[in-house]
N, CA, C and O atoms as a Tinker XYZ file with bonds, in Angstrom:
   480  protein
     1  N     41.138000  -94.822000   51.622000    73     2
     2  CA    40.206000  -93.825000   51.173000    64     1     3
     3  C     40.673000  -92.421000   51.524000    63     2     4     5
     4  O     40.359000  -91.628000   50.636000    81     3
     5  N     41.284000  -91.901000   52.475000    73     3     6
     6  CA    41.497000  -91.019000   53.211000    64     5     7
     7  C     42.806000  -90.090000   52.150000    63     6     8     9
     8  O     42.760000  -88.862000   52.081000    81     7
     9  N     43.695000  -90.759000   51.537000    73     7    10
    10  CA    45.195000  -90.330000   50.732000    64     9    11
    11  C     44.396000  -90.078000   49.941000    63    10    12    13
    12  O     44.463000  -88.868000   49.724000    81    11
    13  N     43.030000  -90.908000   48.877000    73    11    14
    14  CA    42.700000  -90.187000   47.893000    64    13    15
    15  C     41.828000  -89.117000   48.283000    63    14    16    17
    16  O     41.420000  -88.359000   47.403000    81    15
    17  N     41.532000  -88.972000   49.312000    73    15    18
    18  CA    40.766000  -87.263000   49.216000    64    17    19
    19  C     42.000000  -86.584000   49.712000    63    18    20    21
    20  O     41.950000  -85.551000   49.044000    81    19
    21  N     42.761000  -86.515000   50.230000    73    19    22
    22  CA    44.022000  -85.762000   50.420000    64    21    23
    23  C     44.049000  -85.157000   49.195000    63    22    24    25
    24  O     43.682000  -83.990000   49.060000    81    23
    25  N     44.600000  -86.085000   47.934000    73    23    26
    26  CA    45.093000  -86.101000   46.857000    64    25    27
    27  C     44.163000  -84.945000   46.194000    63    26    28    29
    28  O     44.561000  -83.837000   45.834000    81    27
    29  N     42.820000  -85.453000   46.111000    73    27    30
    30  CA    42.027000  -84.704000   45.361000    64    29    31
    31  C     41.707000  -83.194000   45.605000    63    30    32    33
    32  O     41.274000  -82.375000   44.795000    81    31
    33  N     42.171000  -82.958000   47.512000    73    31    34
    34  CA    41.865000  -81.629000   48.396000    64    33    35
    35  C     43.029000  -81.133000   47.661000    63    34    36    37
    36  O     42.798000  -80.005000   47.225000    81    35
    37  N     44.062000  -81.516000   47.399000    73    35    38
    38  CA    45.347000  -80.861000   46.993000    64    37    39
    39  C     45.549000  -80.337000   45.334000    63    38    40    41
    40  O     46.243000  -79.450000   44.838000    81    39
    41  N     44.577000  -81.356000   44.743000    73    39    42
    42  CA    44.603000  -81.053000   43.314000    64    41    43
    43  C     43.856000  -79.639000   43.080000    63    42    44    45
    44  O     44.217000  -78.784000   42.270000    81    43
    45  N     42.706000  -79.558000   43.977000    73    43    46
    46  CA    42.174000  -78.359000   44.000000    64    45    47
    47  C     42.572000  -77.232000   44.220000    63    46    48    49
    48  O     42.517000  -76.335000   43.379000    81    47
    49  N     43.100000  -77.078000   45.543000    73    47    50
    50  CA    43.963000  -76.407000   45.714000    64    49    51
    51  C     45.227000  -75.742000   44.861000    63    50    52    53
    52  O     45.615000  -74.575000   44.807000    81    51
    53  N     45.791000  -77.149000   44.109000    73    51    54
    54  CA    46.891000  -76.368000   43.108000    64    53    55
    55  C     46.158000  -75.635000   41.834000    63    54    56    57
    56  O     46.680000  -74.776000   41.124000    81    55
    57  N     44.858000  -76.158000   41.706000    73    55    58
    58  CA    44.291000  -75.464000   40.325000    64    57    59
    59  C     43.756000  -74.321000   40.374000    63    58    60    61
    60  O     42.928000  -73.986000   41.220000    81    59
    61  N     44.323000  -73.389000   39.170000    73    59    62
    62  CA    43.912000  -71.852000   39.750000    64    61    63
    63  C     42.833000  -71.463000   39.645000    63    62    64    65
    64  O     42.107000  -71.903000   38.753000    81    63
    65  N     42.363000  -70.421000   40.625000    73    63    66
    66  CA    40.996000  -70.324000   40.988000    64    65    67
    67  C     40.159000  -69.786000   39.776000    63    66    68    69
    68  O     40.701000  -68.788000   39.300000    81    67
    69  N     39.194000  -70.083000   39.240000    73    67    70
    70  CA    38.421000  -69.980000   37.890000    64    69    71
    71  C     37.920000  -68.554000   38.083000    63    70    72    73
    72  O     38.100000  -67.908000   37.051000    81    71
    73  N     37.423000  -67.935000   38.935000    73    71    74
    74  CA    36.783000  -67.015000   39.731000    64    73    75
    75  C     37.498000  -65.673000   39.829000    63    74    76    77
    76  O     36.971000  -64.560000   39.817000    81    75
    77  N     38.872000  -65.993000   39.936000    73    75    78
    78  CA    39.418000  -64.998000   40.339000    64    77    79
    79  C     39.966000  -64.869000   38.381000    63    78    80    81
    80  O     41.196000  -64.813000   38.385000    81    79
    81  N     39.702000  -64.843000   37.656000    73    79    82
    82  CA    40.214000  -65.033000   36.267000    64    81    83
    83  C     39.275000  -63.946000   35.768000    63    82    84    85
    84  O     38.058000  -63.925000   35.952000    81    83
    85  N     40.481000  -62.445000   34.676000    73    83    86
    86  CA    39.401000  -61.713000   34.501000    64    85    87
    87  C     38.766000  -61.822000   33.198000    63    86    88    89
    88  O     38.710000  -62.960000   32.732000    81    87
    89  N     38.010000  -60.351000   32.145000    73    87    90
    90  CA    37.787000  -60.852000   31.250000    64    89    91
    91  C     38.515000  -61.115000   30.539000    63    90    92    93
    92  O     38.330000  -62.197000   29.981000    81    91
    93  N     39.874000  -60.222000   30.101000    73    91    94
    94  CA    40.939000  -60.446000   29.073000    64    93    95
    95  C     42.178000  -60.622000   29.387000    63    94    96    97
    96  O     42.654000  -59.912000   30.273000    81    95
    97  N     42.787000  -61.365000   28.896000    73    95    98
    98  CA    44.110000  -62.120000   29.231000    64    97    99
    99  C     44.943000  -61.603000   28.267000    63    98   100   101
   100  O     44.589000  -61.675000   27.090000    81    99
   101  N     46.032000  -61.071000   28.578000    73    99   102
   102  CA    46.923000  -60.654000   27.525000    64   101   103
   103  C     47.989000  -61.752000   26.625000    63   102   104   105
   104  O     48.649000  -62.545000   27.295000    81   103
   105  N     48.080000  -61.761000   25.634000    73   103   106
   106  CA    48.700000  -63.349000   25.058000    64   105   107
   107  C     50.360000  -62.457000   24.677000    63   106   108   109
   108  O     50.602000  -61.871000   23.622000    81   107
   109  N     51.290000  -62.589000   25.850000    73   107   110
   110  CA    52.561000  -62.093000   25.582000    64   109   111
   111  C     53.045000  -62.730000   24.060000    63   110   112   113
   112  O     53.627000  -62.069000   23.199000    81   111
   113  N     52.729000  -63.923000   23.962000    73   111   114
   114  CA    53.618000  -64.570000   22.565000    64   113   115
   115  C     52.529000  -64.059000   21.688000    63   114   116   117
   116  O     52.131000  -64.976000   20.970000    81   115
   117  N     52.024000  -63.167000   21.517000    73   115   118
   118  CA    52.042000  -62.866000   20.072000    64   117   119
   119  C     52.266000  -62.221000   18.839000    63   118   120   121
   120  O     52.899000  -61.199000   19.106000    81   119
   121  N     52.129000  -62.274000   17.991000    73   119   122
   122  CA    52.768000  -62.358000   16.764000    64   121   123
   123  C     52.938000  -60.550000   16.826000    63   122   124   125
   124  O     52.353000  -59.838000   17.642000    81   123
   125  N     53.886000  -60.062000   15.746000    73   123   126
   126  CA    53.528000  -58.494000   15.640000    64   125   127
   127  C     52.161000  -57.911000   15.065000    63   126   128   129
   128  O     51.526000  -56.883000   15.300000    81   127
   129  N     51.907000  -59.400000   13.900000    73   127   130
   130  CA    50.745000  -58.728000   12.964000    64   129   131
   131  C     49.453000  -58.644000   13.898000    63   130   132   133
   132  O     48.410000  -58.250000   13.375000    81   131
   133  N     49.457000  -58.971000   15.173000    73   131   134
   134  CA    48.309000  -58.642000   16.119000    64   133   135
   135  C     48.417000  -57.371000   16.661000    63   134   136   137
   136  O     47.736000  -56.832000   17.534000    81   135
   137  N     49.315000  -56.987000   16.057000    73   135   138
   138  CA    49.493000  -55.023000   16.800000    64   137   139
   139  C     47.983000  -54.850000   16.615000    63   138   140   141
   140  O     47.223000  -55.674000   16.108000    81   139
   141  N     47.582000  -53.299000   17.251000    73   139   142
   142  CA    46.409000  -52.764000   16.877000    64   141   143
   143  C     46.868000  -52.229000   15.323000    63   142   144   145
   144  O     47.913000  -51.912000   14.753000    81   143
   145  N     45.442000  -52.330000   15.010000    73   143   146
   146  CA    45.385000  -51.819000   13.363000    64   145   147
   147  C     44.443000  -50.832000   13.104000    63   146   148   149
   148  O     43.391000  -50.824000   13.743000    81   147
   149  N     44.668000  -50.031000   12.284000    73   147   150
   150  CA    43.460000  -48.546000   12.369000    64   149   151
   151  C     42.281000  -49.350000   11.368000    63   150   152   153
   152  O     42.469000  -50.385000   10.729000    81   151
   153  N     41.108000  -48.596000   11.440000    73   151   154
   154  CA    39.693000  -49.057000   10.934000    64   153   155
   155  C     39.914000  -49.316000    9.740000    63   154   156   157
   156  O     39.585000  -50.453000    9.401000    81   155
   157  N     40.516000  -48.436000    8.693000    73   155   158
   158  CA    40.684000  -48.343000    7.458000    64   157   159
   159  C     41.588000  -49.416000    7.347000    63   158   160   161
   160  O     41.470000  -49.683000    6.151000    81   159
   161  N     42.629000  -50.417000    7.921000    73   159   162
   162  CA    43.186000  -51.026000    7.700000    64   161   163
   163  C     42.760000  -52.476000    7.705000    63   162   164   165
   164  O     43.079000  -53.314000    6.861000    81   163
   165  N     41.768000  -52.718000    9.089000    73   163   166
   166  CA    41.200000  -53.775000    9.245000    64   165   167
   167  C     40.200000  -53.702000    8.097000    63   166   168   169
   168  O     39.879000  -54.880000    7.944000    81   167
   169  N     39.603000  -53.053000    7.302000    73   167   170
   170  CA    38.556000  -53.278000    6.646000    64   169   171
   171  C     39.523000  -54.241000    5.450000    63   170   172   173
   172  O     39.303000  -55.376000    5.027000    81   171
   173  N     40.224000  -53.644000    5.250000    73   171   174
   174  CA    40.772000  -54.656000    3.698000    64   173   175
   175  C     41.567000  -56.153000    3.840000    63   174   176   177
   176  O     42.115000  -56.836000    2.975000    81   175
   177  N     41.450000  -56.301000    4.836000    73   175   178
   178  CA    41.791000  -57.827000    5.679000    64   177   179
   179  C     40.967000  -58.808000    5.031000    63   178   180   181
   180  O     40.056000  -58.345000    4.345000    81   179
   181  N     41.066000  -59.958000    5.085000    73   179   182
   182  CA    40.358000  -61.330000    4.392000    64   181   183
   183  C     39.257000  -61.813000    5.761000    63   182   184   185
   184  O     39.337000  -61.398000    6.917000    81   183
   185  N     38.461000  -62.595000    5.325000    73   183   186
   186  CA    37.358000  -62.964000    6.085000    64   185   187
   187  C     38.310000  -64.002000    7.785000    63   186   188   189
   188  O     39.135000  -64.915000    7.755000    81   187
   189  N     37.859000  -63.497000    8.630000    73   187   190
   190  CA    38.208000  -64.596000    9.600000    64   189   191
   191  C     39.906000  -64.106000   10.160000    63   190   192   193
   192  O     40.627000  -64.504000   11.075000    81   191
   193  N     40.027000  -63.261000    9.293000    73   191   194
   194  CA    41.293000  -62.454000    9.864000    64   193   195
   195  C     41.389000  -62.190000   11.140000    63   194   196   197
   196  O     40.322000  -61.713000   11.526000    81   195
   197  N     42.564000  -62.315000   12.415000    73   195   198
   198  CA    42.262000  -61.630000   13.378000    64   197   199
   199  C     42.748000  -60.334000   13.544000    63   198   200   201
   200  O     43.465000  -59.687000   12.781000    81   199
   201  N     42.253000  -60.009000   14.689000    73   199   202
   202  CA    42.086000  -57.923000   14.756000    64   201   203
   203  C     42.248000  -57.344000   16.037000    63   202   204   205
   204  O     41.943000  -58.123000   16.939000    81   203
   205  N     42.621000  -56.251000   16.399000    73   203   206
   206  CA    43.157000  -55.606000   17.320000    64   205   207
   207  C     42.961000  -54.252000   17.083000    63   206   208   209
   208  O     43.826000  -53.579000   16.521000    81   207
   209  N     41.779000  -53.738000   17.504000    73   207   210
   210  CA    41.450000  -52.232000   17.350000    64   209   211
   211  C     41.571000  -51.158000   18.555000    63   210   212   213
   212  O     41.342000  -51.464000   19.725000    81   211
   213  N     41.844000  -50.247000   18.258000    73   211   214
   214  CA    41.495000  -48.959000   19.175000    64   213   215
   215  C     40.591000  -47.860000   18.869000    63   214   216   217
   216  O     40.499000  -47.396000   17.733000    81   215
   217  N     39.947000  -47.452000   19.825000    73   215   218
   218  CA    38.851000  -46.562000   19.239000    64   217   219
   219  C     37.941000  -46.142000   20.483000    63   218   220   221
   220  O     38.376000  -46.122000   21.634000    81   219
   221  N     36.755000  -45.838000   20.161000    73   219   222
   222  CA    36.038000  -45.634000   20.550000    64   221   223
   223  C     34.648000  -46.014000   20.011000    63   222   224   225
   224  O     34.561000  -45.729000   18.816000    81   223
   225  N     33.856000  -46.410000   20.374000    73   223   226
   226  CA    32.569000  -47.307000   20.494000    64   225   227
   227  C     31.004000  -45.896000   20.713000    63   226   228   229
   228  O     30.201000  -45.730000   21.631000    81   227
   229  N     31.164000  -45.314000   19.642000    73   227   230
   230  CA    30.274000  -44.040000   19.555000    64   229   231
   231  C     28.897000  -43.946000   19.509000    63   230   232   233
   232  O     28.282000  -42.944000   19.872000    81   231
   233  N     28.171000  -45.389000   18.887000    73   231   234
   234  CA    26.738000  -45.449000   18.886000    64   233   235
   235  C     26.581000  -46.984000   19.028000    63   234   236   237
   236  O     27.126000  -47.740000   18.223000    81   235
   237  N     25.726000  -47.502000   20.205000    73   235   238
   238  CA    24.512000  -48.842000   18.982000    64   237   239
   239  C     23.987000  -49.078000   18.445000    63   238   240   241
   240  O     23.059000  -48.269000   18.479000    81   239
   241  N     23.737000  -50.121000   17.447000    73   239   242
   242  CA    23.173000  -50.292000   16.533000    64   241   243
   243  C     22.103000  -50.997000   16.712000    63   242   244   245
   244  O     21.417000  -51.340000   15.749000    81   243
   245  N     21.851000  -51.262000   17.738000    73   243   246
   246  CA    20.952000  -52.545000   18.034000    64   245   247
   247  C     21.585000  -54.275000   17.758000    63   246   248   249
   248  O     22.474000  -54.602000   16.971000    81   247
   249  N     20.742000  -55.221000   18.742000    73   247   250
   250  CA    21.014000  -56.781000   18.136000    64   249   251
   251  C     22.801000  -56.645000   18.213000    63   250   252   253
   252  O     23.631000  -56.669000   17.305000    81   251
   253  N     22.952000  -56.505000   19.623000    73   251   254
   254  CA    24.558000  -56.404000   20.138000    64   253   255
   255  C     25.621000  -55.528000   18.771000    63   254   256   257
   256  O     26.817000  -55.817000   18.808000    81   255
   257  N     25.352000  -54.931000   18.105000    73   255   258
   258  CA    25.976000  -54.054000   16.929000    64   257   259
   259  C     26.371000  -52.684000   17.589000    63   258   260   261
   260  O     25.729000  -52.094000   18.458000    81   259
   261  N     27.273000  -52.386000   17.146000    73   259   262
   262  CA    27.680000  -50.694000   17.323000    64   261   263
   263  C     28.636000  -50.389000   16.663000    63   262   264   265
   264  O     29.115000  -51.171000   15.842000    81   263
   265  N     29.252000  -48.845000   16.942000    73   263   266
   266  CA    29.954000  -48.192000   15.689000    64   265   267
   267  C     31.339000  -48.061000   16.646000    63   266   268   269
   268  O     31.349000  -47.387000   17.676000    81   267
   269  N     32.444000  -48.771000   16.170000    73   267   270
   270  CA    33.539000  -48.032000   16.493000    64   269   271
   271  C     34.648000  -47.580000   15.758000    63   270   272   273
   272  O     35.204000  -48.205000   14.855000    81   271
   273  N     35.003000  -46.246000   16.267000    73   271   274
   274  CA    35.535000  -44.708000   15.436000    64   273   275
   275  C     37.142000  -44.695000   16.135000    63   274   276   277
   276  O     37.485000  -44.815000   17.311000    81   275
   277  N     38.028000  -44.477000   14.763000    73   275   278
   278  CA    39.430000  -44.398000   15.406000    64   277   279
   279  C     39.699000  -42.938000   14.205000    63   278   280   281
   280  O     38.825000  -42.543000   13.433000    81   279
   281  N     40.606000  -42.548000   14.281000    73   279   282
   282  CA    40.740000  -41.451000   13.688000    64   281   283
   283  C     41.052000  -41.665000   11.967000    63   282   284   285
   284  O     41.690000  -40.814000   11.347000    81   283
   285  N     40.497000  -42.945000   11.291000    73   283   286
   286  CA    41.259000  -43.897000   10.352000    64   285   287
   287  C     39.310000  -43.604000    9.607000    63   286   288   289
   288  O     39.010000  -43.392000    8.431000    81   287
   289  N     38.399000  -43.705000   10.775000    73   287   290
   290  CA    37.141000  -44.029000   10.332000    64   289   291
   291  C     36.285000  -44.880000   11.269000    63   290   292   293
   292  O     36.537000  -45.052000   12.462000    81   291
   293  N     34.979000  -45.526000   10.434000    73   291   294
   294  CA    34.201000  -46.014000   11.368000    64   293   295
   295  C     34.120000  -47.737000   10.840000    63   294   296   297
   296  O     34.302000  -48.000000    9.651000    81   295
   297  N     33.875000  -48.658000   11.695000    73   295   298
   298  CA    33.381000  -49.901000   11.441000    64   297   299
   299  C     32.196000  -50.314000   12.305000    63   298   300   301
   300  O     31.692000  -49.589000   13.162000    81   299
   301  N     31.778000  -51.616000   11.982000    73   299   302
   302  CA    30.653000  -52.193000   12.874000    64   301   303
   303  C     31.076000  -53.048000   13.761000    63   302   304   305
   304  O     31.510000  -54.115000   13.327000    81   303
   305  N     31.070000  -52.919000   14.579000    73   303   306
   306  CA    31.503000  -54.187000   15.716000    64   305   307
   307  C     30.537000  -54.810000   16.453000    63   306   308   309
   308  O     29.712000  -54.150000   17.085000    81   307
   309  N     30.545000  -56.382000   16.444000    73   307   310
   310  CA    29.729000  -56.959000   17.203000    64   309   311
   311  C     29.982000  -57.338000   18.068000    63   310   312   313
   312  O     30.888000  -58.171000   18.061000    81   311
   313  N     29.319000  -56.954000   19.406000    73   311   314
   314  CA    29.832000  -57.232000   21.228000    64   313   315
   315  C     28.882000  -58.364000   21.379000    63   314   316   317
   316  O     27.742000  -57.906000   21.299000    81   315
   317  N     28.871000  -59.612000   21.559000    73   315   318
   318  CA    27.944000  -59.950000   22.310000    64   317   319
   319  C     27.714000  -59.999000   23.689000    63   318   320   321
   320  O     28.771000  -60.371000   24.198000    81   319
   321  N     26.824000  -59.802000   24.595000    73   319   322
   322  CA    26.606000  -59.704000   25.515000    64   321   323
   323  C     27.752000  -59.971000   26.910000    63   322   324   325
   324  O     28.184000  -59.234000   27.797000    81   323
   325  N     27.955000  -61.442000   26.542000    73   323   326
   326  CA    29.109000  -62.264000   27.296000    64   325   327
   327  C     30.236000  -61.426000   27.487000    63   326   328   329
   328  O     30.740000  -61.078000   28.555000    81   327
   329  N     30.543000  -61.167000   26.426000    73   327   330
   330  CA    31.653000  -60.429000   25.743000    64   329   331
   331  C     32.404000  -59.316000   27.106000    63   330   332   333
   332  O     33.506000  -59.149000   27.629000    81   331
   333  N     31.261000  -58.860000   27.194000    73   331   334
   334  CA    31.280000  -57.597000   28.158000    64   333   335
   335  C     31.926000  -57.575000   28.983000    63   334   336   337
   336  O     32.828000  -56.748000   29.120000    81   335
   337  N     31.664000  -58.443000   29.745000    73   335   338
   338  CA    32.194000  -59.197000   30.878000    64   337   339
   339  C     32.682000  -57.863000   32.000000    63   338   340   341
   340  O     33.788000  -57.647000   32.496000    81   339
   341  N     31.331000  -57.079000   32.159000    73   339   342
   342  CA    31.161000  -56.152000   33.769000    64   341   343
   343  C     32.023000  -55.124000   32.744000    63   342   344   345
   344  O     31.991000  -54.103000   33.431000    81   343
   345  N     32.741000  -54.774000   31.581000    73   343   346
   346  CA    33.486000  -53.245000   31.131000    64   345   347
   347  C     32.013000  -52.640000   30.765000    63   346   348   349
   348  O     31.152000  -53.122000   30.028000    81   347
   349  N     32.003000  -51.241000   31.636000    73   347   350
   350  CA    30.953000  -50.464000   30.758000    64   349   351
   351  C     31.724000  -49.400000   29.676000    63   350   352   353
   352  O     32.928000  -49.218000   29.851000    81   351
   353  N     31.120000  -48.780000   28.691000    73   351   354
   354  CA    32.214000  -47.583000   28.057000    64   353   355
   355  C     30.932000  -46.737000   27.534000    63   354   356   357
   356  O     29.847000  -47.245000   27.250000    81   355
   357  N     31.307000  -45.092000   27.445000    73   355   358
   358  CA    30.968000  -44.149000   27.226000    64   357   359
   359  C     31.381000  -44.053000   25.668000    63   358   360   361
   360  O     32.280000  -44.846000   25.388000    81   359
   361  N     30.965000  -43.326000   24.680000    73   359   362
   362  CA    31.225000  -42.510000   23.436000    64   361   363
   363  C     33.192000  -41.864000   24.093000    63   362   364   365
   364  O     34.239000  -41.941000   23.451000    81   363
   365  N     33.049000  -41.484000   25.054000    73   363   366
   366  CA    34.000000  -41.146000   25.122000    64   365   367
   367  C     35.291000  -41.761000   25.877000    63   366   368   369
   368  O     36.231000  -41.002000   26.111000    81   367
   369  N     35.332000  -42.578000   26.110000    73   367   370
   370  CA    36.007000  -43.940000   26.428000    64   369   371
   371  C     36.840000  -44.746000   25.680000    63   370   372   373
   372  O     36.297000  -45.728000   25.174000    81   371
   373  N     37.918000  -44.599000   25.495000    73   371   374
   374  CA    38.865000  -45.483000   24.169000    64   373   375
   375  C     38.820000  -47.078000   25.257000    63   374   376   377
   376  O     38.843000  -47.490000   26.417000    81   375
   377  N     38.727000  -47.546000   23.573000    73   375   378
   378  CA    38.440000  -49.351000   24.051000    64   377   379
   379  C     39.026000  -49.666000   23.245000    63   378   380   381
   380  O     38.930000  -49.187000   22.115000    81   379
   381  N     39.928000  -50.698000   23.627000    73   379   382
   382  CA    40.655000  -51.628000   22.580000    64   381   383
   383  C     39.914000  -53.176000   22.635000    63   382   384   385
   384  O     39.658000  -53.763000   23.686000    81   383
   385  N     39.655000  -53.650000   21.387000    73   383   386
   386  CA    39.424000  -54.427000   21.279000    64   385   387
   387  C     39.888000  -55.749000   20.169000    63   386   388   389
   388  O     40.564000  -55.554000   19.158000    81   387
   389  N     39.361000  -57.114000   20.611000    73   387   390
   390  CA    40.175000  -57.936000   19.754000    64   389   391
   391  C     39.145000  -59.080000   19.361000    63   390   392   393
   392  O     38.439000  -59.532000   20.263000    81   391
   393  N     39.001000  -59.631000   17.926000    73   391   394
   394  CA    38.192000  -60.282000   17.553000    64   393   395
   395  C     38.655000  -60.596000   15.937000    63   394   396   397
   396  O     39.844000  -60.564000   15.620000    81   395
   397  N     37.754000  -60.851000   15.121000    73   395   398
   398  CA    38.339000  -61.351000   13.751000    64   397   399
   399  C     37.013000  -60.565000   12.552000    63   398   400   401
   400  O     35.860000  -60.163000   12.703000    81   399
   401  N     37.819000  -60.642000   11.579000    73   399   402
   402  CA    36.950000  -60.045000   10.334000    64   401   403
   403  C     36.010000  -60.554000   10.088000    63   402   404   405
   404  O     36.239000  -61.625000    9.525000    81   403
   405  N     34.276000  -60.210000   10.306000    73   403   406
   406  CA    33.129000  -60.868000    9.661000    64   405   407
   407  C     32.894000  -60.346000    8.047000    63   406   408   409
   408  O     32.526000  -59.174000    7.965000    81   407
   409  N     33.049000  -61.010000    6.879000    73   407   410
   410  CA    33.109000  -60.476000    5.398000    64   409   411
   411  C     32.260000  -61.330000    5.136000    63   410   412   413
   412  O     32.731000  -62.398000    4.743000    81   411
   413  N     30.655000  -61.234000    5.240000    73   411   414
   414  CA    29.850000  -61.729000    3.969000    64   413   415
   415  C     29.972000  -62.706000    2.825000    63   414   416   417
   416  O     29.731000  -63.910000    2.736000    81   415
   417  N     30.419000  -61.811000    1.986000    73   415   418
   418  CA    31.179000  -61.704000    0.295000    64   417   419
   419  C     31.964000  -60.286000    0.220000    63   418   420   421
   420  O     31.930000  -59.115000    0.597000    81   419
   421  N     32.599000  -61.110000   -0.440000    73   419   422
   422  CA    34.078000  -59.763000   -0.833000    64   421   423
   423  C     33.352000  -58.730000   -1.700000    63   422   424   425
   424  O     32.660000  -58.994000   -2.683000    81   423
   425  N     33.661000  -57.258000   -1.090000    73   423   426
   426  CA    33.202000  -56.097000   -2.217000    64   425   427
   427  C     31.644000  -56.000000   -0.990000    63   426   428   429
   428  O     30.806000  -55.135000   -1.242000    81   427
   429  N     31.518000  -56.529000   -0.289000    73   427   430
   430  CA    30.692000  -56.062000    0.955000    64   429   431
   431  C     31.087000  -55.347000    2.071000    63   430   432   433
   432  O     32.310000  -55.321000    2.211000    81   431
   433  N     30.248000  -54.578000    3.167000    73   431   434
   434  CA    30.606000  -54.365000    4.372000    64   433   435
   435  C     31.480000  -55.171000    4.841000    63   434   436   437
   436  O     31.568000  -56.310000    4.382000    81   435
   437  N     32.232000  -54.760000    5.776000    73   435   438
   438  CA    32.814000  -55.748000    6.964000    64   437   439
   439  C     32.587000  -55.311000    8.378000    63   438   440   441
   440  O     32.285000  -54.131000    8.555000    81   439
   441  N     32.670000  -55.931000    9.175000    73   439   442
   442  CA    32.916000  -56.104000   10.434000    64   441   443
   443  C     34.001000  -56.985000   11.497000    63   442   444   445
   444  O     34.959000  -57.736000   11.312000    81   443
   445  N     33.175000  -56.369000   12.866000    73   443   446
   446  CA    34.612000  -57.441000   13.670000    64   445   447
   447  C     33.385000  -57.857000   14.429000    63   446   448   449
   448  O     32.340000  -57.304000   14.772000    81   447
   449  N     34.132000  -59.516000   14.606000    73   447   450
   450  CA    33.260000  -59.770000   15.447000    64   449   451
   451  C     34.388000  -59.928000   16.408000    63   450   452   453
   452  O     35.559000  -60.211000   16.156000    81   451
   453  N     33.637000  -59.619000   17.921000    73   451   454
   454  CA    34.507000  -59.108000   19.195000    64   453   455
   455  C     34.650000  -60.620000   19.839000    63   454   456   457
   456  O     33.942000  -61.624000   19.755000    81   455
   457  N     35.458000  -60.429000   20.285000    73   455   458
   458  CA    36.075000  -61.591000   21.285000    64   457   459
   459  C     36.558000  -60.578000   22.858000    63   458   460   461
   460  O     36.681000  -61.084000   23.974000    81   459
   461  N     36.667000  -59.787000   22.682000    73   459   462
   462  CA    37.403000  -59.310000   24.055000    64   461   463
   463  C     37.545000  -57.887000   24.006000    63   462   464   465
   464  O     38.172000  -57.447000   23.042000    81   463
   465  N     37.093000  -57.077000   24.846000    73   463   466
   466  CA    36.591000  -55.529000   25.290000    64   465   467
   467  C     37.434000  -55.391000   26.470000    63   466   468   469
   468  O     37.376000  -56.100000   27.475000    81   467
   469  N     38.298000  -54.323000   26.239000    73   467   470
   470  CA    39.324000  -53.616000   27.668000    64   469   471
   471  C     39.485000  -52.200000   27.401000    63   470   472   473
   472  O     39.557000  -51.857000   26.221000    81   471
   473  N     39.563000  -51.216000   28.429000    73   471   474
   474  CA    39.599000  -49.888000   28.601000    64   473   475
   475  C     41.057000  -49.850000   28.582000    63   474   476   477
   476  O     41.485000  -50.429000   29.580000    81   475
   477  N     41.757000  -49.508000   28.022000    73   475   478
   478  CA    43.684000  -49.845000   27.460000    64   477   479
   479  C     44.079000  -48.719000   28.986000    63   478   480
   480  O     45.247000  -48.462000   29.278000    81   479
């Protein structure tokens, strides 16, 4: 009995601590087309596209919505709460963020919906 709690004290030990893990993880392997992309660019993207913005986050909209402004223009971005994960940001605060194209129907608004909020 005694080797398998060894075993199991040790497995713990090697597994990295969940806790100490922050909100955003940078993914070295990826592709170029994940560069950041200006507002005007992400808008003409296909539904479910992923995205990589810079900007600034200028108003809310309410119902986790707000406006973020790059020098390209404005889009809607949806933060949900989680999302946040402890970043606060000001109007005047550049935030990069990364998430994928929300498109309705084509010839509609678009948006991003957010996956991950960092002060670059």
């Amino acid at each position: 009995m005694k080797p398998r709690l060894f075993f199991v004290a040790l497995a713990l030990l090697a597994a990295p601590p969940v806790c100490a893990q922050g909100g955003f993880v940078d993914n070295s392997g990826r592709s170029a087309a994940s560069a950041a992309l200006s507002v005007e660019e992400a808008k003409k993207l296909r539904d479910d596209s992923p995205v990589q913005l810079q900007g600034n986050i200028v108003r809310a909209l309410g119902d986790e919505k707000y406006v973020l402004r790059d020098a390209s223009g404005e889009i809607v971005v949806e933060i949900d709460d989680d999302v946040w994960r402890g970043v606060t940001v000001g109007p005047d605060d550049k935030v990069e963020i990364r998430g994928e194209i929300d498109r309705d129907f084509p010839g509609f608004s678009v948006e991003i919906e957010v996956d991950a909020v960092k002060k670059p």
